[in-house]
C-alpha positions in Angstrom: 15.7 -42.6 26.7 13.9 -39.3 26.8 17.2 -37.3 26.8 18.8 -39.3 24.0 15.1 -38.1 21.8 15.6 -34.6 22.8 19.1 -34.8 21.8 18.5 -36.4 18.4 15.6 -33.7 17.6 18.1 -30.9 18.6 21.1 -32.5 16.0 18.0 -33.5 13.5 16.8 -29.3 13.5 20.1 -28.0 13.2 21.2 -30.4 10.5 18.1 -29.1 8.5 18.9 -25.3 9.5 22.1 -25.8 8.1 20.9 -27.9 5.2 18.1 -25.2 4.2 21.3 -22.1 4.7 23.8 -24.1 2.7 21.1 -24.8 0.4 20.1 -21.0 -0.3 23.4 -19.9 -0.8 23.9 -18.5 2.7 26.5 -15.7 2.1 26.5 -14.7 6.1 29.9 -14.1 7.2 29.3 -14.3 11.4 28.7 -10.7 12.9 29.2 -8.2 9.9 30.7 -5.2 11.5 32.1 -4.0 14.4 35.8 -4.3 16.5 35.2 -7.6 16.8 34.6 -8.5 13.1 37.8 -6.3 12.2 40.0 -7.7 15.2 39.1 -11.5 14.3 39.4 -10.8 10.3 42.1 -12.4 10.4 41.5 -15.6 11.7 40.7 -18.3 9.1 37.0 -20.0 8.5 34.7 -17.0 9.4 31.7 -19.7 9.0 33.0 -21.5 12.2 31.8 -21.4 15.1 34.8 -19.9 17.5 35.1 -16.7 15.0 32.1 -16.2 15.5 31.7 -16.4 19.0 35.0 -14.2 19.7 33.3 -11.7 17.3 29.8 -11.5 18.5 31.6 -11.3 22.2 34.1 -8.6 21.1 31.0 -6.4 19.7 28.7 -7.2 23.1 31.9 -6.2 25.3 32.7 -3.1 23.7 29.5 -1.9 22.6 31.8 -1.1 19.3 28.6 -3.1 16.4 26.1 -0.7 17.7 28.3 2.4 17.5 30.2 1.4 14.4 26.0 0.6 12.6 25.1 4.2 14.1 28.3 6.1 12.4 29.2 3.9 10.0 32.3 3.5 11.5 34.2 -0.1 12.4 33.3 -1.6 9.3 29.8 -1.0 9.1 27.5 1.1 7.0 25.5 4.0 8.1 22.5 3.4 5.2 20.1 2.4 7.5 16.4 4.4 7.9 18.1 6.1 11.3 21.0 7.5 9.3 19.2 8.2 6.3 18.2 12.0 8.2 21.1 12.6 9.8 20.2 16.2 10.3 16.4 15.3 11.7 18.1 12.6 13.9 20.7 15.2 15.6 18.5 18.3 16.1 15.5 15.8 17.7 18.2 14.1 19.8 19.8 16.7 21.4 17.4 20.0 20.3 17.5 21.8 24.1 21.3 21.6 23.6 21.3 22.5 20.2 18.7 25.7 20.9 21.2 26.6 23.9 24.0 27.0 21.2 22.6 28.4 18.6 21.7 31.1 21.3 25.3 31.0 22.3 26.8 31.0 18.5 28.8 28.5 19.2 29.0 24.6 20.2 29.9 21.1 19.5 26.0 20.4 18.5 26.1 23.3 16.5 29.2 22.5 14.6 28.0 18.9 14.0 24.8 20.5 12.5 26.9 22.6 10.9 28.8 19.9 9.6 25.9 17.5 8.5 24.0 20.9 6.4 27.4 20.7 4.1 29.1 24.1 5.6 32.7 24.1 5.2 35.0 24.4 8.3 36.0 27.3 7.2 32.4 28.4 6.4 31.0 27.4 10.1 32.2 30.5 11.9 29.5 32.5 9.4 26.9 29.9 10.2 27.0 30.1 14.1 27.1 34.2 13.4 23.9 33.2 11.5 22.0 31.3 13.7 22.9 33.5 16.8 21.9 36.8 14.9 18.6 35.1 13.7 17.8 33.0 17.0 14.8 34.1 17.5 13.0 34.1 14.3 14.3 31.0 14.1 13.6 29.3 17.3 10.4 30.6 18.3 9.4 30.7 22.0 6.3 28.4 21.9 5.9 25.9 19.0 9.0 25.2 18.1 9.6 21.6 17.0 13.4 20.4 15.9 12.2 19.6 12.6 10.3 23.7 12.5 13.5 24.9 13.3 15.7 22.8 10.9 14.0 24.0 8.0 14.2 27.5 9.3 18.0 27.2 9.2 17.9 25.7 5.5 15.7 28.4 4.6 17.4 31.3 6.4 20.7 29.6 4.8 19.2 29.9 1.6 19.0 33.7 1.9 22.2 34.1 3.1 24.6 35.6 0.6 27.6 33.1 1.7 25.6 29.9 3.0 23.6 30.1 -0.1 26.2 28.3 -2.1 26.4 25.6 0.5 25.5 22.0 -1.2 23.4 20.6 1.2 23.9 16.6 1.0 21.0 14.6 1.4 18.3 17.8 1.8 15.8 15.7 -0.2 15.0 13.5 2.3 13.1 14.8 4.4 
């Protein structure tokens, strides 16, 4: 008797859950984004249950929702508050790295900085000259924070007679 009340307050809660979603216009379409939800796009009745599941497992195997919702890749968008400062986000994450190439004038870190400040491929080689020629007035010994050092770049770019010109794409933000 007991199992057959548990049972019947399990079906009676998600008969309301789905009543109240139906009811509100629920516009979900299972796991939004990721390999799984562009593997199984095909498959017909999103809303059920088994596309669902063989999205949401697809995602969790490969890890592919989390990367796809960081890069915007797979589907997903990239307008979330961590993408919103791209630059902010890659000098904090990997600023040893990063202060290691500058020094260097050269590197993948550099070139994705690079990259996300708006300079042109063909532009980037003048950038790394840049930030090796300038490393330490821009990277000082002590204090140095990524986001201190970020803006010196922008600034020194700013000053420079070919970086100048480079259209920086979200430099408002932050």
């Amino acid at each position: 008797m007991r199992a057959l009340i548990i049972v019947c307050l399990t079906v009676c809660a998600g008969a309301t859950h789905t009543g109240i979603a139906a009811a509100l216009g629920n516009s979900d379409q299972g796991p939004g984004c990721g390999l799984g939800k562009l593997a199984w796009s095909d498959y017909g009745g999103q809303k059920q249950i088994a596309p669902q599941v063989f999205m949401a497992t697809t995602n969790g195997t490969f890890g592919s929702q989390t990367f796809g919702i960081s890069f915007g890749t797979s589907g997903c968008t990239n307008d979330g508050v961590m993408m919103k400062n791209k630059r902010i986000n890659l000098a904090t994450t990997t600023f040893d790295s990063l202060k290691q190439e500058m020094a260097q004038g050269q590197g993948e870190h550099l070139s994705s900085l690079a990259t996300l400040l708006g300079v042109a491929p063909e532009d980037q080689p003048v950038f790394f000259s840049m930030v090796q020629d300038r490393y330490t007035s821009l990277v000082s010994p002590d204090d140095a924070s990524p986001l201190m050092v970020l803006h010196a770049i922008e600034e020194a770019m700013g000053k420079h007679p070919i970086l100048a010109r480079v259209t920086q794409p979200d430099a408002r933000r932050h």
